[in-house]
C-alpha atoms as one frame of an Amber mdcrd trajectory, in Angstrom:
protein
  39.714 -18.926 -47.434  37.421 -15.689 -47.754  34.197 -17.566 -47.928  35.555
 -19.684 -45.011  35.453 -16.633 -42.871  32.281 -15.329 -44.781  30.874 -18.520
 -43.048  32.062 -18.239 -39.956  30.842 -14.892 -39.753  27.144 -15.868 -41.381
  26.946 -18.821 -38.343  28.128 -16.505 -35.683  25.431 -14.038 -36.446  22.690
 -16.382 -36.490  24.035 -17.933 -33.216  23.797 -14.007 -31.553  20.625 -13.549
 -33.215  19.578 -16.964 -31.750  20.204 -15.558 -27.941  17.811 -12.836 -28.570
  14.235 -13.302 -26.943  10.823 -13.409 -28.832   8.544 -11.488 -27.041   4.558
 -10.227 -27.419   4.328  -6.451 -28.108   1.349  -3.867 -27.451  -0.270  -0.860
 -25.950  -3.264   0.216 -24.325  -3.623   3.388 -23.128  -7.197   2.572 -22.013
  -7.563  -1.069 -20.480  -5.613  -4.040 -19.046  -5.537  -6.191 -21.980  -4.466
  -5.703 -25.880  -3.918  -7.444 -28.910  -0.426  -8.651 -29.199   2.008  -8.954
 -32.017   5.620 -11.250 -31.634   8.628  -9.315 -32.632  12.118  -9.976 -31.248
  14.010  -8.326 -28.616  17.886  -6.711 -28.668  20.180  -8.550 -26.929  20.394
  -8.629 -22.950  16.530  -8.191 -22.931  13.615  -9.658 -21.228   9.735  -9.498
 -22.062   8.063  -7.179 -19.772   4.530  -6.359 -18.989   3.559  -3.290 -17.072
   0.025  -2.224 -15.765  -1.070   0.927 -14.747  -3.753   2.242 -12.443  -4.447
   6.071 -12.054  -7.034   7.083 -10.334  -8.246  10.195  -9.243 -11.803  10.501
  -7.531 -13.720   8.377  -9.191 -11.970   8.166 -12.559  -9.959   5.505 -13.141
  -7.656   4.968 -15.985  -6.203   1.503 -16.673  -2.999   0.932 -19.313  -0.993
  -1.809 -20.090   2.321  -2.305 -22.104   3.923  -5.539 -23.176   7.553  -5.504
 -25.344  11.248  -6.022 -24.501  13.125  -3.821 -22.039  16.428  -4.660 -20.042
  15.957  -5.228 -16.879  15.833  -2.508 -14.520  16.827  -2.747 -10.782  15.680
   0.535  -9.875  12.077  -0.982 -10.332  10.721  -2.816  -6.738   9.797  -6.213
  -6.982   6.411  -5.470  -6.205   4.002  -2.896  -6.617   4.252   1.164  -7.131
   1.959   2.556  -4.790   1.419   5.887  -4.511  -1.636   7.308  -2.151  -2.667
  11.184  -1.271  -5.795  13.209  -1.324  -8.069  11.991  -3.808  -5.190  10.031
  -6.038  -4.423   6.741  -5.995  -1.631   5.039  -8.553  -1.044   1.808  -8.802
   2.272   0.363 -11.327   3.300  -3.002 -11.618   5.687  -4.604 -13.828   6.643
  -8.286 -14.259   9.585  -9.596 -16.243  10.397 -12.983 -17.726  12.987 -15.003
 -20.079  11.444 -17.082 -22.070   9.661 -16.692 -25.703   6.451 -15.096 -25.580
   6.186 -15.403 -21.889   4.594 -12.363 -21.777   1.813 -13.525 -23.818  -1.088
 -14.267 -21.042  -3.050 -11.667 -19.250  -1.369 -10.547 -16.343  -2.825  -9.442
 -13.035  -1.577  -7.286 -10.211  -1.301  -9.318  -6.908  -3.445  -8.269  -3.904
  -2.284  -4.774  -2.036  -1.621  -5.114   1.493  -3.665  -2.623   3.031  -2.287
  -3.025   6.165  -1.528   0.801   8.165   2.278   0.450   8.642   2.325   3.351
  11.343   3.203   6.499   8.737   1.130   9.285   7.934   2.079  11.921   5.834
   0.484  15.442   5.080  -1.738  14.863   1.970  -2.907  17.316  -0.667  -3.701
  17.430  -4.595  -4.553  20.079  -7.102  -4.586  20.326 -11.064  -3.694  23.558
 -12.835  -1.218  24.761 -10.020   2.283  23.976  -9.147   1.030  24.500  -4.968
  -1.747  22.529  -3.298  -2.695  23.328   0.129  -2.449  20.711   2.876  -5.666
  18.783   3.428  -4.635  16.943   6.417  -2.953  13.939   6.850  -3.064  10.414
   4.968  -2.131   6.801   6.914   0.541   4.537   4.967  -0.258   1.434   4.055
   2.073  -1.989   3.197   5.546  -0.945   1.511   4.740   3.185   1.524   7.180
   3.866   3.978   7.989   7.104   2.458   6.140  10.148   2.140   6.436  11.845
  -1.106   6.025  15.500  -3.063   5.523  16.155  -6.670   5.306  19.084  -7.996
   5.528  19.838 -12.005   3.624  18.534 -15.319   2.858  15.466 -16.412  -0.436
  13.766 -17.825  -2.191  10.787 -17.298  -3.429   8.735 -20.021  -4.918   9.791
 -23.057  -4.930  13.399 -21.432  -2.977  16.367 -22.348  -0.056  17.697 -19.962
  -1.258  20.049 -17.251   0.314  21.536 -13.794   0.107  19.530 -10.831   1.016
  19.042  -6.932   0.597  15.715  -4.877   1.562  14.862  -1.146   0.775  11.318
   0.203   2.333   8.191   1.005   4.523   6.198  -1.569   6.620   2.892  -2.191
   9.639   2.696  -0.500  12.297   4.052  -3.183  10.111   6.262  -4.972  12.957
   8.576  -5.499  15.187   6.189  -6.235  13.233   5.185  -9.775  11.536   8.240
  -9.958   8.715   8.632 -12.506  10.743   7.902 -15.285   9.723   3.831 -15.036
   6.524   4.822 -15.855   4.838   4.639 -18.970   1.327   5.697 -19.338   1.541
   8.075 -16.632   3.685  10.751 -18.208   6.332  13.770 -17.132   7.360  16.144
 -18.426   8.594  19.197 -16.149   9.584  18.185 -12.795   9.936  21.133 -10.462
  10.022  18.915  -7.111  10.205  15.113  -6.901  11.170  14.238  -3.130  10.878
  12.106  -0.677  10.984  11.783   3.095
């Protein structure tokens, strides 16, 4: 009787692990693509990929991450868009539910650059927690929010520093908050807000 339940308890396991998903893990803090490696996921999630675009002035910093993560709902079907003075950050994740789906090179769909009618007082500066107001910025596509950071975080490869933004972001910024992303990194948030 004990190794009947022994088993049963062998074949259920292998049945859970069978739900699980296979999916391509990797990260580059530096680029859009990266070699992958299959490992397999914990149960209730998906294969992800998430790119990253930071840009300020002319340097631009590309990441990407594939692996599992549960799906989040906080995170818009779409794209992150954040615009203000001379910083412009761009996030995109895509999930799926199938093995290795996340395999292929992704690529983030067009922006709509369309002016929705918002503008909202735009400023940036690194080293200070207070950035004066350079004026105003026009809101494009799904930025129907205008936004304030204040604190330290880091973008990729770079070491954490002070900084304050103003500019237009995604609708729900606030909602998610920074914490969905992954190569651009925070650490001290004094002000995260939205209007």
């Amino acid at each position: 009787m004990r190794a009947f339940f022994s088993s049963i308890y062998i074949f259920s396991a292998l049945i859970v692990t069978g739900l699980c998903l296979t999916c391509d893990h990797c990260v580059n803090l530096h680029g859009h693509s990266c070699e992958t490696m299959s490992s397999p996921c914990k149960e209730e999630e998906m294969c992800v990929t998430t790119l990253e675009n930071s840009t300020v002035g002319n340097d631009m910093q590309l990441s990407v991450f594939k692996g599992c993560q549960k799906y989040d709902p906080r995170i818009p079907q779409g794209i992150i868009l954040y615009r203000g003075g001379p910083v412009f950050f761009i996030g995109y994740t895509e999930y799926c539910k199938e093995d290795n789906c996340n395999s292929g090179t992704v690529t983030v769909p067009a922006i709509n650059m369309t002016e929705n009618g918002l503008e909202c007082p735009a400023c940036y500066i690194k080293g200070s927690y207070e950035c004066t107001e350079v004026g105003t910025i026009k809101c494009i596509g799904n930025q129907e929010q205008c936004l304030e950071y204040s604190g330290e975080s880091r973008r990729p490869g770079a070491p954490f520093e002070k900084y304050e933004y103003k500019g237009c972001a995604t609708t729900g910024a606030c909602d998610f908050g920074p914490s969905v992303l992954k190569g651009f990194t925070y650490r001290k948030n004094l002000k995260f807000t939205c209007m």
